[in-house]
N, CA, C and O atoms as a Tripos MOL2 file, in Angstrom:
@<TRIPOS>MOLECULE
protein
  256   255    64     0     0
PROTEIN
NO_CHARGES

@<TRIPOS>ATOM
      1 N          19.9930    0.2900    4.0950 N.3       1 UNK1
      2 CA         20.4200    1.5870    4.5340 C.3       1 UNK1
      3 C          19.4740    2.6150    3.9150 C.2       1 UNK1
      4 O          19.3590    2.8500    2.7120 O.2       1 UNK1
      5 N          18.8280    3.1800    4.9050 N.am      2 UNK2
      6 CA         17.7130    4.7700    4.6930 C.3       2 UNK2
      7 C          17.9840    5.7480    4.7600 C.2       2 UNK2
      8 O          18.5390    6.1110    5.7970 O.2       2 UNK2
      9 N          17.7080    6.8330    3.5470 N.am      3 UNK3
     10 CA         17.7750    8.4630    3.6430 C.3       3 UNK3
     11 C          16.1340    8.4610    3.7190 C.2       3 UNK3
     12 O          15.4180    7.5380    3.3300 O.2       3 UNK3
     13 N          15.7220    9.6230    4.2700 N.am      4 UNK4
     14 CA         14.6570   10.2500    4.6360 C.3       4 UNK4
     15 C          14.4110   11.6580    3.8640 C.2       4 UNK4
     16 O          15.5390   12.1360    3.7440 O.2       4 UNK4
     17 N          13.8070   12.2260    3.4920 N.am      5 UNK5
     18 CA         13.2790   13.3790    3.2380 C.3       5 UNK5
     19 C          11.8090   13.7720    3.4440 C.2       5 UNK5
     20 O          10.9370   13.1290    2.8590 O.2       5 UNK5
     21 N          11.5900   14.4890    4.0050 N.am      6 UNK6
     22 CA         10.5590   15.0640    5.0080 C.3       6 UNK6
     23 C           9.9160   16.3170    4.6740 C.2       6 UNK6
     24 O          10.2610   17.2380    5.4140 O.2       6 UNK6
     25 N           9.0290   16.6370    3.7180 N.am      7 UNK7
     26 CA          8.6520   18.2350    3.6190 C.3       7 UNK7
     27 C           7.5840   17.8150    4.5640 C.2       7 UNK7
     28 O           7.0270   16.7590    4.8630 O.2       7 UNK7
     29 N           7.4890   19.7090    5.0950 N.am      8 UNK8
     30 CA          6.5780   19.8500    6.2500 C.3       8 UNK8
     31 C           5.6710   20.5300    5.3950 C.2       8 UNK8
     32 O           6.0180   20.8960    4.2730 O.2       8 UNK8
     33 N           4.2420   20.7740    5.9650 N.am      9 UNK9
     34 CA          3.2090   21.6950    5.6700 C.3       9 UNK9
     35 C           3.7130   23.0540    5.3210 C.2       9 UNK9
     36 O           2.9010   23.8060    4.7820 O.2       9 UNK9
     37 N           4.7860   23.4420    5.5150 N.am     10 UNK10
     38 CA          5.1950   25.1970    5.9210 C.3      10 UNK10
     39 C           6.0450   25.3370    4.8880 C.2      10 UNK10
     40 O           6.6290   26.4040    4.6990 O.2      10 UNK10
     41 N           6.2550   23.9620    3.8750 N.am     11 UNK11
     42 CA          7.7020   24.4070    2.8380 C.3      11 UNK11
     43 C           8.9250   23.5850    3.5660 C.2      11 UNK11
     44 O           9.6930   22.9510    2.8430 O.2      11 UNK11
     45 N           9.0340   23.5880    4.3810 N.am     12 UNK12
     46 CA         10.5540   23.1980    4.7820 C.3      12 UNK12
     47 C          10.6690   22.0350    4.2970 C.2      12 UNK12
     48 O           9.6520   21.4070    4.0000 O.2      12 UNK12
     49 N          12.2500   21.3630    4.0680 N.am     13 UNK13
     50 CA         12.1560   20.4590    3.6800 C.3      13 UNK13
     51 C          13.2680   20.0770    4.8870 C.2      13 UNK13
     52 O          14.0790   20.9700    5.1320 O.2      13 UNK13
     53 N          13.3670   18.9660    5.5770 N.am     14 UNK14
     54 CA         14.1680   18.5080    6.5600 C.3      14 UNK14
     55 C          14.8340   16.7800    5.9690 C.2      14 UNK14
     56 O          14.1350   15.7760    5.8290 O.2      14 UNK14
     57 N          16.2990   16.8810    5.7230 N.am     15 UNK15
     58 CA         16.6070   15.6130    4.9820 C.3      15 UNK15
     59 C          17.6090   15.0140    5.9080 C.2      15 UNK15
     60 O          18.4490   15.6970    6.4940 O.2      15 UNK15
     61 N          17.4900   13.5850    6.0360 N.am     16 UNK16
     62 CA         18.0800   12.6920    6.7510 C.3      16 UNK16
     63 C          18.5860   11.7900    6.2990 C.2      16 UNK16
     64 O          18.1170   10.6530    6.2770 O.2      16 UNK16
     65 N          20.0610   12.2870    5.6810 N.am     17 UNK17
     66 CA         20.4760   11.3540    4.2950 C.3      17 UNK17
     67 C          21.6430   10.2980    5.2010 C.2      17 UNK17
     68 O          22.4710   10.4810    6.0930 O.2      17 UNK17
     69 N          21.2430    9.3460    4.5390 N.am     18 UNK18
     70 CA         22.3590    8.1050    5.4260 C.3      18 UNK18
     71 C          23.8180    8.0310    5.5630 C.2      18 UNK18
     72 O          24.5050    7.8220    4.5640 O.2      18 UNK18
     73 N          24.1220    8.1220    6.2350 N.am     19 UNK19
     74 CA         25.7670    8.3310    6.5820 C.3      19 UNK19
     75 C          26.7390    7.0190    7.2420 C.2      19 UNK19
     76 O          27.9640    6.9570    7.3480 O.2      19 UNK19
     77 N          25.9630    6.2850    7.5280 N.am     20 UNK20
     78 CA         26.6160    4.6240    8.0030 C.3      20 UNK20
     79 C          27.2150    5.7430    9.1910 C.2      20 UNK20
     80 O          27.1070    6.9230    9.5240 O.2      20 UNK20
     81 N          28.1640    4.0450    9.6960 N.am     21 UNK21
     82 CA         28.7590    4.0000   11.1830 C.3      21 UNK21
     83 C          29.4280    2.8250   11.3480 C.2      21 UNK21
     84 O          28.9680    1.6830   11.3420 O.2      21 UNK21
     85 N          31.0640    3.3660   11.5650 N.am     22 UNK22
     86 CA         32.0170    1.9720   11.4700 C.3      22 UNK22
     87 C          31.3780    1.0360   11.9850 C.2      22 UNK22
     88 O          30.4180    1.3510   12.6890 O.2      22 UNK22
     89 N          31.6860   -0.3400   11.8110 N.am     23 UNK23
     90 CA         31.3730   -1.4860   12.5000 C.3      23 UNK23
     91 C          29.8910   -2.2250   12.3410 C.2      23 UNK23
     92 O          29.3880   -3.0450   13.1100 O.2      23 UNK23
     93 N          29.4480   -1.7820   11.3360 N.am     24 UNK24
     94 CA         28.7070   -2.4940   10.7620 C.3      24 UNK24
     95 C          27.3090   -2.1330    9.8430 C.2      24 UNK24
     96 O          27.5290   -1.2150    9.0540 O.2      24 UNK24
     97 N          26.1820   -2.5680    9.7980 N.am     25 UNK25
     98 CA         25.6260   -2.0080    8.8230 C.3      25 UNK25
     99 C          24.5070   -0.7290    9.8940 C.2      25 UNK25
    100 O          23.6150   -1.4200   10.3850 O.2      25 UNK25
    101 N          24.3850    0.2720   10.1940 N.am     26 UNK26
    102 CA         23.5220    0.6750   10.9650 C.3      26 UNK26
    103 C          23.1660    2.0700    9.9100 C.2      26 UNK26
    104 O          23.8820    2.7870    9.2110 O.2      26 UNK26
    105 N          22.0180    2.0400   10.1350 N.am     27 UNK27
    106 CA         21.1190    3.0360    9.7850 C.3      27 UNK27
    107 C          20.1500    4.0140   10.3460 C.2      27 UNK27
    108 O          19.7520    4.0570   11.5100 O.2      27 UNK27
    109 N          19.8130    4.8250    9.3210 N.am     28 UNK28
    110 CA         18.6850    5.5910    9.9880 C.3      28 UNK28
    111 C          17.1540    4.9140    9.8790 C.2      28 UNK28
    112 O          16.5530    4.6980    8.8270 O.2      28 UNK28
    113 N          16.7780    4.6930   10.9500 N.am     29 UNK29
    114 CA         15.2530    4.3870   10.7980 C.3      29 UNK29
    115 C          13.9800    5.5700   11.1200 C.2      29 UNK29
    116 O          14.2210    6.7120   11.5120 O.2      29 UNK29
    117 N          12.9000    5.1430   10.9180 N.am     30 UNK30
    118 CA         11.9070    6.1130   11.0080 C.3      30 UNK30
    119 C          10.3730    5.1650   11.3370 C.2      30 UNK30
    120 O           9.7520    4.5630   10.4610 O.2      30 UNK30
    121 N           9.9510    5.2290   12.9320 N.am     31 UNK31
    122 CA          8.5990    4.6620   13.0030 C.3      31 UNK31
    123 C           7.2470    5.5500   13.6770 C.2      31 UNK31
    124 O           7.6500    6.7070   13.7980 O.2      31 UNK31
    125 N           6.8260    5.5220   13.8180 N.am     32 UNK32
    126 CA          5.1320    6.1790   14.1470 C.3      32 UNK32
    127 C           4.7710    5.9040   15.0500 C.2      32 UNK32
    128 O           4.1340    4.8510   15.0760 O.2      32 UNK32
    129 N           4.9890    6.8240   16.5930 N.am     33 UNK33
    130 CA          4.2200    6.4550   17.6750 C.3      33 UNK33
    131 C           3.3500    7.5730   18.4410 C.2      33 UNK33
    132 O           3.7700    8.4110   19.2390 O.2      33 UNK33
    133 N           2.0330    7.3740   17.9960 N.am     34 UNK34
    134 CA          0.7550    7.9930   18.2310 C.3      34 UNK34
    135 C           0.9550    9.4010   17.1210 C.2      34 UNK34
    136 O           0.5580    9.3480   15.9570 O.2      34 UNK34
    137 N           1.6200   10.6050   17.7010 N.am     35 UNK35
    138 CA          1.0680   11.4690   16.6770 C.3      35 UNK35
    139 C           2.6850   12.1650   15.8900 C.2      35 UNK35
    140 O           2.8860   13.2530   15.3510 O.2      35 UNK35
    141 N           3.3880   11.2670   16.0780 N.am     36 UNK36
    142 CA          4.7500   11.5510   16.2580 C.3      36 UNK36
    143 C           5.3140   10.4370   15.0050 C.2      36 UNK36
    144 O           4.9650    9.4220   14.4030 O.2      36 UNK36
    145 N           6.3030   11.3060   15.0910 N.am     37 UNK37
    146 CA          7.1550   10.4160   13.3500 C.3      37 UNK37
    147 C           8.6580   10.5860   14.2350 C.2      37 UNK37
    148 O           9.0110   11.6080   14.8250 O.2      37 UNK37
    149 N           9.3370    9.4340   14.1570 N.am     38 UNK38
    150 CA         10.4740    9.3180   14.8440 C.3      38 UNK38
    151 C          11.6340    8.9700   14.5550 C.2      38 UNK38
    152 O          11.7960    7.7550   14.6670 O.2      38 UNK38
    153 N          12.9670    9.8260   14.0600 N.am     39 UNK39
    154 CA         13.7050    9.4940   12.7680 C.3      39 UNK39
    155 C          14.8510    9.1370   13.9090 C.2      39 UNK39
    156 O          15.1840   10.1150   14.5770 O.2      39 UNK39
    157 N          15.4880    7.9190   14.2280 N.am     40 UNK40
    158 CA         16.3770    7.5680   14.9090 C.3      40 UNK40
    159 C          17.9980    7.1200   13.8930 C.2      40 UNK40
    160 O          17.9090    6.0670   13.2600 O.2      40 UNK40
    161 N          19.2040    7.8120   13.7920 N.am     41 UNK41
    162 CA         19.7620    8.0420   13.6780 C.3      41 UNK41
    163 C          21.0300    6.6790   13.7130 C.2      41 UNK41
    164 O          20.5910    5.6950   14.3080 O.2      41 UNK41
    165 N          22.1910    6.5380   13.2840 N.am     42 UNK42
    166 CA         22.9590    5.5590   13.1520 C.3      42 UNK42
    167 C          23.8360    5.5170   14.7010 C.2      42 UNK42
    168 O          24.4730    4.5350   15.0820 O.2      42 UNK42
    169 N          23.7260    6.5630   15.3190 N.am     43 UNK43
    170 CA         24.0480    7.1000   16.5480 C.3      43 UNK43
    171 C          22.9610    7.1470   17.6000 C.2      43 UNK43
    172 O          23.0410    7.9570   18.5250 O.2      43 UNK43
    173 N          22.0700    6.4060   17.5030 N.am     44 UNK44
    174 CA         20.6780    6.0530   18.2370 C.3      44 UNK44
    175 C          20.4400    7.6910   18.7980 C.2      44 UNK44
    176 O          19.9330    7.8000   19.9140 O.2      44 UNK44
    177 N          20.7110    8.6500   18.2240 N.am     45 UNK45
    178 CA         20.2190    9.7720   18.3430 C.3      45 UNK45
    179 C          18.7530   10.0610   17.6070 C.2      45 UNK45
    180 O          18.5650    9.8760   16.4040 O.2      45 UNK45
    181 N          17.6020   10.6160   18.6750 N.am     46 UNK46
    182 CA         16.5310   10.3960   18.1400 C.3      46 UNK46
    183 C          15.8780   11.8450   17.4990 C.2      46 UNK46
    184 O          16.4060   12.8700   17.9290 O.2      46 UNK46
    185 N          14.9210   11.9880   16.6390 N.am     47 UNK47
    186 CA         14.5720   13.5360   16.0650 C.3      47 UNK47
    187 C          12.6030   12.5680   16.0470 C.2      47 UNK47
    188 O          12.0940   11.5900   15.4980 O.2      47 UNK47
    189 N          12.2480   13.4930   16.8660 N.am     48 UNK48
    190 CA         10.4630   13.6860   16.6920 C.3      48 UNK48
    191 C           9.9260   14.7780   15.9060 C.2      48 UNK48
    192 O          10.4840   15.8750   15.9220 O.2      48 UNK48
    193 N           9.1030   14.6050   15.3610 N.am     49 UNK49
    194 CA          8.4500   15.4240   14.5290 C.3      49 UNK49
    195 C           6.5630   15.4490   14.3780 C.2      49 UNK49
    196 O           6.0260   14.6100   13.6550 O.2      49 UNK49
    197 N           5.8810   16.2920   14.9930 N.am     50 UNK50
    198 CA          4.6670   16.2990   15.0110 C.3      50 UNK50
    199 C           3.8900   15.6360   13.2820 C.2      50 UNK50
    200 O           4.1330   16.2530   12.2450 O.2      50 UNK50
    201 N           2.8840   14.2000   13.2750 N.am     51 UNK51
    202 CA          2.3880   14.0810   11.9390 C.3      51 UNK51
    203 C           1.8720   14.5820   11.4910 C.2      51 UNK51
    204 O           1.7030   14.4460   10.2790 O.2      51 UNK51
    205 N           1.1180   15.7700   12.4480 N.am     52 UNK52
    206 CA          0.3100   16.6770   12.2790 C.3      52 UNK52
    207 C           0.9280   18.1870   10.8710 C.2      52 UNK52
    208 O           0.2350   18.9600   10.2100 O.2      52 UNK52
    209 N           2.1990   18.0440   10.9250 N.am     53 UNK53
    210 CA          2.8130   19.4170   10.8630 C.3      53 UNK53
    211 C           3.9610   18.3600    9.0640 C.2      53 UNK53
    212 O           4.7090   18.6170    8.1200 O.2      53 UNK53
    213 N           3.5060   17.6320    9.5000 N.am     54 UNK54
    214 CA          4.2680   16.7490    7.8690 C.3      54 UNK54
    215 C           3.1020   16.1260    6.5280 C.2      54 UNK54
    216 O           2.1350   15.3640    6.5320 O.2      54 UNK54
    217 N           3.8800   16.9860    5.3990 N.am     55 UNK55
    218 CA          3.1910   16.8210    4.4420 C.3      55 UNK55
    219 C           3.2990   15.6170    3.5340 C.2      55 UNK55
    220 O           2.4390   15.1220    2.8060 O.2      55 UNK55
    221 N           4.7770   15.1970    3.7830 N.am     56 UNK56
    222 CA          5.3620   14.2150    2.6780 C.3      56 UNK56
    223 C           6.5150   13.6220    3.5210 C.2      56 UNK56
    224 O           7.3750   14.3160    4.0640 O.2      56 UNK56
    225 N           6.4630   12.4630    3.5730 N.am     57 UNK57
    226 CA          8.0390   11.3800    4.0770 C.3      57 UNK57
    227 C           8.0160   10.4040    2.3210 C.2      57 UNK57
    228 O           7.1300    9.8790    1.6460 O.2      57 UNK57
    229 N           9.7900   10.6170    2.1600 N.am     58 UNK58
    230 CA          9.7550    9.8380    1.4350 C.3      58 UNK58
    231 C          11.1580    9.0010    1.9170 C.2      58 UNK58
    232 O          12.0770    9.4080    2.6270 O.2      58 UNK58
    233 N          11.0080    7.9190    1.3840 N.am     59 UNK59
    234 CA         12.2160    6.7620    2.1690 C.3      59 UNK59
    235 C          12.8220    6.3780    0.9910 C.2      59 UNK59
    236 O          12.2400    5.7500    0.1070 O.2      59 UNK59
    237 N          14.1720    6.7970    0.9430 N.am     60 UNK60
    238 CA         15.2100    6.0590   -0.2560 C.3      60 UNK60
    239 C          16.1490    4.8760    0.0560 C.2      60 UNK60
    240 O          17.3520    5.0720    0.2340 O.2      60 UNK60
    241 N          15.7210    3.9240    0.1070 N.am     61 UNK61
    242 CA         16.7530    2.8540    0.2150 C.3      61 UNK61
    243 C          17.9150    2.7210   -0.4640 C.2      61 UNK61
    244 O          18.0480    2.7610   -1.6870 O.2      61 UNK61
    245 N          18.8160    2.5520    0.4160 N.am     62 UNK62
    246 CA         20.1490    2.2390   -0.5880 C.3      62 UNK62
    247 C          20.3260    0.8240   -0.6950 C.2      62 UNK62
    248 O          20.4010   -0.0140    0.2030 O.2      62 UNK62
    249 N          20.3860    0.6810   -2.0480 N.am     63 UNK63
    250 CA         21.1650   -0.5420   -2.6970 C.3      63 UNK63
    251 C          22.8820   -0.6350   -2.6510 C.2      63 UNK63
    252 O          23.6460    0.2700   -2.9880 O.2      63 UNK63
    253 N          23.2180   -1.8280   -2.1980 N.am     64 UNK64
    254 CA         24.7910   -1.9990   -2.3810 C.3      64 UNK64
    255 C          25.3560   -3.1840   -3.9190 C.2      64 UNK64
    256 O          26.5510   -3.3780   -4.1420 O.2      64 UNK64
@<TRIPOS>BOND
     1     1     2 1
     2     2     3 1
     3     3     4 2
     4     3     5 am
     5     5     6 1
     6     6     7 1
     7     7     8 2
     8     7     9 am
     9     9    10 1
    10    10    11 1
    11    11    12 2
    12    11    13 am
    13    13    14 1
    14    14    15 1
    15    15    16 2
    16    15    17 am
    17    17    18 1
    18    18    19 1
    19    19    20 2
    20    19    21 am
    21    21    22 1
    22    22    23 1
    23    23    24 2
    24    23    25 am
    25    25    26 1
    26    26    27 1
    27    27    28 2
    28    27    29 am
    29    29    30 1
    30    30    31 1
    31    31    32 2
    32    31    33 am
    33    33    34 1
    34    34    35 1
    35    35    36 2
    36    35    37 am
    37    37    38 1
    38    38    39 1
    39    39    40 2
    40    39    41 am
    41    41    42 1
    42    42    43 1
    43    43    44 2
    44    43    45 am
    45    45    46 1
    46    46    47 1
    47    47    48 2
    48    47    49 am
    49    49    50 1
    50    50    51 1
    51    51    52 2
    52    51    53 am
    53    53    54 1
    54    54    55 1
    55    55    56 2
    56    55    57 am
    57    57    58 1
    58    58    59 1
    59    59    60 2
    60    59    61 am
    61    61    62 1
    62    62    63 1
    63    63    64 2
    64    63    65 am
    65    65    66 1
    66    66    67 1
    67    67    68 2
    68    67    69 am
    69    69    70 1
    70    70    71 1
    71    71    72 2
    72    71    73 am
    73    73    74 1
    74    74    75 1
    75    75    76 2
    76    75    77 am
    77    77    78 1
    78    78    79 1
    79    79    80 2
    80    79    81 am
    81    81    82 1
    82    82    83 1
    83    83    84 2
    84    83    85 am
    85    85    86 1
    86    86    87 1
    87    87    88 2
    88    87    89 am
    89    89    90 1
    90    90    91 1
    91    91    92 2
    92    91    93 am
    93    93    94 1
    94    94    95 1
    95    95    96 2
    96    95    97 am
    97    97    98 1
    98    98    99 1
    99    99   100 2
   100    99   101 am
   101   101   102 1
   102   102   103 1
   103   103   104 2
   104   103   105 am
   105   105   106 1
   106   106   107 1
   107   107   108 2
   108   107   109 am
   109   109   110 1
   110   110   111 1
   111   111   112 2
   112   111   113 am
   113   113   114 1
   114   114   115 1
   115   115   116 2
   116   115   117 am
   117   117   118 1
   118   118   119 1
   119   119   120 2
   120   119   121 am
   121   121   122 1
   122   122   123 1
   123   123   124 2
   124   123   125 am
   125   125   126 1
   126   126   127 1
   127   127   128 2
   128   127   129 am
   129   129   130 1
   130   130   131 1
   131   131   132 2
   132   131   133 am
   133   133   134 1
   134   134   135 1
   135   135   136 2
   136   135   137 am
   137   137   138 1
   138   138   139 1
   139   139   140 2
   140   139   141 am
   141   141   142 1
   142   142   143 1
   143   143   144 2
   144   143   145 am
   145   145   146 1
   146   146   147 1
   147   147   148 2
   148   147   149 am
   149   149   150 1
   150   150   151 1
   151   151   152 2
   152   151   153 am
   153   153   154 1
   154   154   155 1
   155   155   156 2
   156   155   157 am
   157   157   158 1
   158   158   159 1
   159   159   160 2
   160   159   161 am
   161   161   162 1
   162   162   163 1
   163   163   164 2
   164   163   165 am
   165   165   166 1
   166   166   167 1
   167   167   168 2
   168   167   169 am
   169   169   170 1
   170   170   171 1
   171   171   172 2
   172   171   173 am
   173   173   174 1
   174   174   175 1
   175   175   176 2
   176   175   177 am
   177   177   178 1
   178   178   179 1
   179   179   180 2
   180   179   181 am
   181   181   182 1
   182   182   183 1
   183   183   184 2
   184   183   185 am
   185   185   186 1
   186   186   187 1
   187   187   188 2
   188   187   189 am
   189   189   190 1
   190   190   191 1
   191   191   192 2
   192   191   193 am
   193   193   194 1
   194   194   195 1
   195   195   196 2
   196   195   197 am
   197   197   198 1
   198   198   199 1
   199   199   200 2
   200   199   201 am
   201   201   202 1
   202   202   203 1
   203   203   204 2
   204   203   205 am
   205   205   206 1
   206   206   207 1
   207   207   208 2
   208   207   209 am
   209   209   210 1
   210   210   211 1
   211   211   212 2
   212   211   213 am
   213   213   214 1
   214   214   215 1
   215   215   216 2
   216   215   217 am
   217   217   218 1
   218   218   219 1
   219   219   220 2
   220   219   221 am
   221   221   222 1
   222   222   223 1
   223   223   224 2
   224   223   225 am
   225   225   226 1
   226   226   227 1
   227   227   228 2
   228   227   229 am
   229   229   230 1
   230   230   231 1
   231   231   232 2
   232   231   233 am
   233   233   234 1
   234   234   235 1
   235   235   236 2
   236   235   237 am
   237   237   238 1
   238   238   239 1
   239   239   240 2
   240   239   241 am
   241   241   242 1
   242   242   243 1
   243   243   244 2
   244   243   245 am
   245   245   246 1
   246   246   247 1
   247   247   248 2
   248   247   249 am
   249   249   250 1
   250   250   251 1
   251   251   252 2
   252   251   253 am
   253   253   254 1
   254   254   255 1
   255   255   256 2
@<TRIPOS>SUBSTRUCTURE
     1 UNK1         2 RESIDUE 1 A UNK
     2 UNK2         6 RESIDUE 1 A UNK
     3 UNK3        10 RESIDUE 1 A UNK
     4 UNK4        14 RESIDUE 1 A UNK
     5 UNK5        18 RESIDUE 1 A UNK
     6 UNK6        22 RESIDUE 1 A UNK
     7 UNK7        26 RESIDUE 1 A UNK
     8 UNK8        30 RESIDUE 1 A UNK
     9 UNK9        34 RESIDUE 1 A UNK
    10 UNK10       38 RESIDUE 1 A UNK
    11 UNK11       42 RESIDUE 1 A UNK
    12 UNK12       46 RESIDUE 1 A UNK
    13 UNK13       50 RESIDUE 1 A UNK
    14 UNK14       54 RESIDUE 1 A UNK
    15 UNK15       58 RESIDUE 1 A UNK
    16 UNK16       62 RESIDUE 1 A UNK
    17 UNK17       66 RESIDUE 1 A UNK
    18 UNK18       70 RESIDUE 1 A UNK
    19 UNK19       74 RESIDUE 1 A UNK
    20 UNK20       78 RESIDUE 1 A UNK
    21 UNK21       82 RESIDUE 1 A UNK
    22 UNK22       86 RESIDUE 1 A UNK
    23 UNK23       90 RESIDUE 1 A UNK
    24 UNK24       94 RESIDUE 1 A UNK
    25 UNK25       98 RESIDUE 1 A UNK
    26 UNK26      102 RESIDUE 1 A UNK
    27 UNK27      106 RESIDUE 1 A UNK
    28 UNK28      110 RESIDUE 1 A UNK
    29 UNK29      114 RESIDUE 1 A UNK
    30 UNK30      118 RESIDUE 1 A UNK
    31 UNK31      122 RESIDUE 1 A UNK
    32 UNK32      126 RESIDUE 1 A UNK
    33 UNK33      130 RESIDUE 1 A UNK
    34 UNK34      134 RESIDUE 1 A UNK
    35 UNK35      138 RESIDUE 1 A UNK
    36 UNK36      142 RESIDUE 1 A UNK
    37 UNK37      146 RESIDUE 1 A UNK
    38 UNK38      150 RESIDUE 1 A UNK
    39 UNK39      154 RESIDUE 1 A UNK
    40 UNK40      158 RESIDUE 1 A UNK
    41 UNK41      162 RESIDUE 1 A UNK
    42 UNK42      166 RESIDUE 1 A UNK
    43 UNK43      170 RESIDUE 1 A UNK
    44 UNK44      174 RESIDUE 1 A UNK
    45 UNK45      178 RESIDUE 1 A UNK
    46 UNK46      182 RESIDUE 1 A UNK
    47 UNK47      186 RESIDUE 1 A UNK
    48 UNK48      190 RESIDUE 1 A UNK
    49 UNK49      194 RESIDUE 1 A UNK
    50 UNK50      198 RESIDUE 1 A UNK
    51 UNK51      202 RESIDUE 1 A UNK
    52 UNK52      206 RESIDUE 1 A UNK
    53 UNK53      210 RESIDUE 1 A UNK
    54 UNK54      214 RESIDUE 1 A UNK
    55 UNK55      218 RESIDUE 1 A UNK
    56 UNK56      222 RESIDUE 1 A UNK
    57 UNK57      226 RESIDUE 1 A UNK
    58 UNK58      230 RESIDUE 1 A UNK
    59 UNK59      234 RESIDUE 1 A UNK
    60 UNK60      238 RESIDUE 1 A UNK
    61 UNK61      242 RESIDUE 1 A UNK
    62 UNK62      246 RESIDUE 1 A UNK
    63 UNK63      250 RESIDUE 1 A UNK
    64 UNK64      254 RESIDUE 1 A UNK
């Protein structure tokens, strides 16, 4: 299970902290397609983000 935290070039910081989802183990993931960073959600709800415009991804795994 993944939280995300995301500072952009501009200061912002955009965080995608893990929240589960009854019925089993689902998470947030995050993969790279072409210029795009793609944080997909426990709710297969998806968030794009230009790589161009991100300074820092950091990935916290949770331990159980």
């Amino acid at each position: 299970m993944a939280s995300f935290v995301i500072t952009m070039k501009d200061g912002t910081i955009r965080r995608f902290p893990h929240k589960g989802r009854p019925g089993g183990s689902y998470t947030k993931t995050i993969k790279y397609e072409g210029a795009m960073a793609i944080i997909t959600d426990e709710y297969y709800n998806r968030t794009a983000i230009p790589v161009s415009d991100i300074k820092e991804i950091v990935e916290t795994p949770n331990s159980y």
